[in-house]
C-alpha positions in Angstrom: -22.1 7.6 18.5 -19.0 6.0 20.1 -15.5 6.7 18.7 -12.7 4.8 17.4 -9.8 6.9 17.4 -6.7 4.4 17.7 -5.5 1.5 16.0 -4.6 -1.4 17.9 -2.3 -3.8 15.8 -2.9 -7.5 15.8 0.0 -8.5 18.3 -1.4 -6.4 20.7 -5.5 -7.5 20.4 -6.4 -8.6 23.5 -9.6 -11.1 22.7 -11.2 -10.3 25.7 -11.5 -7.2 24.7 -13.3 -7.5 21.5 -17.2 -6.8 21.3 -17.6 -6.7 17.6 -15.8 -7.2 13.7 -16.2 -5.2 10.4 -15.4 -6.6 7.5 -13.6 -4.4 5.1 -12.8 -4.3 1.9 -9.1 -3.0 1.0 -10.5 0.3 -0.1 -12.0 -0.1 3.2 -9.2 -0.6 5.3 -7.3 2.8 4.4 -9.6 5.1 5.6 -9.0 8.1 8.2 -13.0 9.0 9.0 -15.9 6.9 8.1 -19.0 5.4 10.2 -18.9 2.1 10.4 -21.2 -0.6 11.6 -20.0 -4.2 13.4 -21.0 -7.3 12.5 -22.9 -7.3 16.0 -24.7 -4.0 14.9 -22.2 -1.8 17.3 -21.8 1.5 15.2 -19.1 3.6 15.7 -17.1 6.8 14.3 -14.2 5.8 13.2 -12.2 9.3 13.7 -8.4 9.1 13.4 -6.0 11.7 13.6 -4.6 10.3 9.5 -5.5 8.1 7.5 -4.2 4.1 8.5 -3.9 1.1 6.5 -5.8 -1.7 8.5 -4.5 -5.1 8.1 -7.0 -8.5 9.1 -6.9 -9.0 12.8 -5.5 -5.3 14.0 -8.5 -3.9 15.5 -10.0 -0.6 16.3 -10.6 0.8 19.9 -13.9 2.7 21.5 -13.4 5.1 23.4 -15.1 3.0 26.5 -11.9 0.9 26.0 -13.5 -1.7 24.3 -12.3 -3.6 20.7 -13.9 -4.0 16.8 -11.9 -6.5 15.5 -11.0 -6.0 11.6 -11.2 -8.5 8.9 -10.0 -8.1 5.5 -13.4 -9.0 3.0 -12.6 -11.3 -0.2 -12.0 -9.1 -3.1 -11.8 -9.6 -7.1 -8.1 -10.1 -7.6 -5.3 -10.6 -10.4 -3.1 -14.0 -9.4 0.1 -13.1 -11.2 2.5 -16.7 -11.5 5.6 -16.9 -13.7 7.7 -19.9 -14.3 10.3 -18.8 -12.1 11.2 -16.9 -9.1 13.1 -14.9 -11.5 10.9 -14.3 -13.5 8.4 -13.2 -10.6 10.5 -11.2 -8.9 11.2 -9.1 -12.7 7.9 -9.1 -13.0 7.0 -7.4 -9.2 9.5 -4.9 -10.0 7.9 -3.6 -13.2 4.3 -3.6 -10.8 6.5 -1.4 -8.5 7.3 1.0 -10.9 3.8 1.3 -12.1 3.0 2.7 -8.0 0.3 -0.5 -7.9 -1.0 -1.9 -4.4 0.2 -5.6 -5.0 0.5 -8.5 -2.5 3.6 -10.3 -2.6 3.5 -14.2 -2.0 6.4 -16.8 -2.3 5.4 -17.9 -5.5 2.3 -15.5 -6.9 1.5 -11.6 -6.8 -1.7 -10.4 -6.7 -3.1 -6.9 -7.6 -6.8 -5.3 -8.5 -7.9 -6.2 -11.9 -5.8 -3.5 -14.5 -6.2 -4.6 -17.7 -3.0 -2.5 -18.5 -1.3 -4.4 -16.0 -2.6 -7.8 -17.1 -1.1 -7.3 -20.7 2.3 -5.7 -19.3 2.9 -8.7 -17.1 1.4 -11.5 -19.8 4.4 -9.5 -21.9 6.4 -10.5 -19.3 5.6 -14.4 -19.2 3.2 -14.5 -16.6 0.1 -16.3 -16.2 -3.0 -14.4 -14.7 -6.0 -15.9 -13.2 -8.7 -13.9 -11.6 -9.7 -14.7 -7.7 -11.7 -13.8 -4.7 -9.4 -13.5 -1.8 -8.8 -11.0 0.8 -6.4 -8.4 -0.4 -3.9 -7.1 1.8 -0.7 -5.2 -0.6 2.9 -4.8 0.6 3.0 -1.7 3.2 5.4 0.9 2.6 8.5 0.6 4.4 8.4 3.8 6.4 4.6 3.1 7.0 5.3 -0.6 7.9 8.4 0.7 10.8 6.1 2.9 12.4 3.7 0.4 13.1 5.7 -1.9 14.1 7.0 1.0 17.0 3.6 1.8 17.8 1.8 -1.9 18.5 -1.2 -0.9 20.4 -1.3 3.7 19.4 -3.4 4.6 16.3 -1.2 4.1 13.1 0.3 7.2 11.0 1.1 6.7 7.9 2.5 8.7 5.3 -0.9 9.4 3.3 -0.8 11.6 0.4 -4.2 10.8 -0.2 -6.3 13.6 1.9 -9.1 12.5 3.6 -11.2 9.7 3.1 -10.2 9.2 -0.3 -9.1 5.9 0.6 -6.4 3.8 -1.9 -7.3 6.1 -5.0 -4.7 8.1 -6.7 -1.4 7.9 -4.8 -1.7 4.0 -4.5 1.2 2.3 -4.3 2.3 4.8 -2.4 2.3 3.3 0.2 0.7 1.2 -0.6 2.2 -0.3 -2.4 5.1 1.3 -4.3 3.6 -2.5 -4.8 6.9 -2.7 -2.2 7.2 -5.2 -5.0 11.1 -3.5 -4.4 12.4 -6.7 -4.4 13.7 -4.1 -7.3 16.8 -5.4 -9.0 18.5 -2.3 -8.7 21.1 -1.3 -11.1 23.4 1.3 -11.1 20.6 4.0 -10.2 19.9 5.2 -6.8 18.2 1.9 -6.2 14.2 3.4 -6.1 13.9 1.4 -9.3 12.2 4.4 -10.9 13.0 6.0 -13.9 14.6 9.2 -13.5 15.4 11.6 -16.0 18.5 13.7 -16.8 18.4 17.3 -15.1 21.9 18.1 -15.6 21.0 20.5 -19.0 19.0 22.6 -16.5 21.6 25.2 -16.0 24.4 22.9 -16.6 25.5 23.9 -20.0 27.3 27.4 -19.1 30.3 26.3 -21.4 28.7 25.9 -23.8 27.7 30.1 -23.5 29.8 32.8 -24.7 33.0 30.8 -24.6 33.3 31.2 -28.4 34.6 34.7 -28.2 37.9 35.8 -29.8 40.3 37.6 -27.2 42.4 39.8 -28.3 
């Protein structure tokens, strides 16, 4: 069976080049090993070093040289719309903090159907539909740097996810931190993320031992 070991990205597919497409879900399209079979019935390994998030159009390359185009598949989604950019932008932050794959448009966000999420952000004033579209979520920023530098090498991201195990678990991760970090950072360090106090650990010597009478 022939082997796709590197990632071309979409700037860099040459159409003469391409003998075949799979169609792939967003689960899909995060995937480090997995067989795979075109839409031309060319199977292939898929085999890369880690795990890469494939966007439509970037494409996959045989080892004879040759190119399997990848398309993003229509998916159940979650259109998130608020009544103002505002408001949208609020409302991608809190889908940030929640580590959520989410797709970030000028004027809707969409994630996979959460009915958790759905009453958060209805909380929040938004209005959610559910659709069929091709899902492709923010990439993180590290993950979306190093892809830009490497147009045409296989992709590494920073998965946390082991192998095959797809979007599952550390999500938003990269996938996502929902890079709805359009975060309105305060005061904080900026990540948008709660953090918690760890100045007692350790901190509180003066409060030890200093009530003794000298003297």
């Amino acid at each position: 069976m022939l082997r796709a070991a590197a990632v071309v990205r979409k700037p860099a597919v040459k159409a003469e080049r391409v003998i075949d497409a799979v169609v792939l879900d967003h689960e899909g399209r995060h995937r480090r090993r997995l067989a795979l079979k075109g839409e031309k019935g060319t199977e292939f390994l898929l085999d890369l070093e880690k795990a890469a998030v494939l966007n439509d159009g970037d494409a996959l390359k045989l080892e004879d040289g040759s190119l399997v185009l990848v398309r993003a598949a229509p998916q159940s989604l979650l259109e998130i719309r608020a009544a103002t950019p505002k408001r949208l932008m609020r409302i991608a932050w809190h889908i940030g903090n929640r580590h959520t794959p989410a797709e970030i448009g000028d004027d809707a966000v969409w994630i996979e159907d959460d009915h958790v999420l759905v009453e958060m952000v209805r909380g929040l004033g938004a209005e959610v539909v559910r659709v069929e579209r091709p899902f492709q979520p923010e990439r993180g920023a590290y993950e979306a740097a190093e892809a830009h530098a490497h147009h045409g090498h296989a992709h590494h991201d920073h998965d946390q996810h082991g192998d095959d195990h797809g979007h599952a678990g550390a999500h938003a991760h990269s996938h996502a931190h929902a890079e709805a970090h359009v975060h309105a950072h305060g005061e904080s360090c900026g990540c948008g993320h709660d953090h918690h106090d760890h100045g007692h650990h350790g901190h509180d010597h003066h409060d030890h031992g200093h009530a003794h009478k000298h003297g």
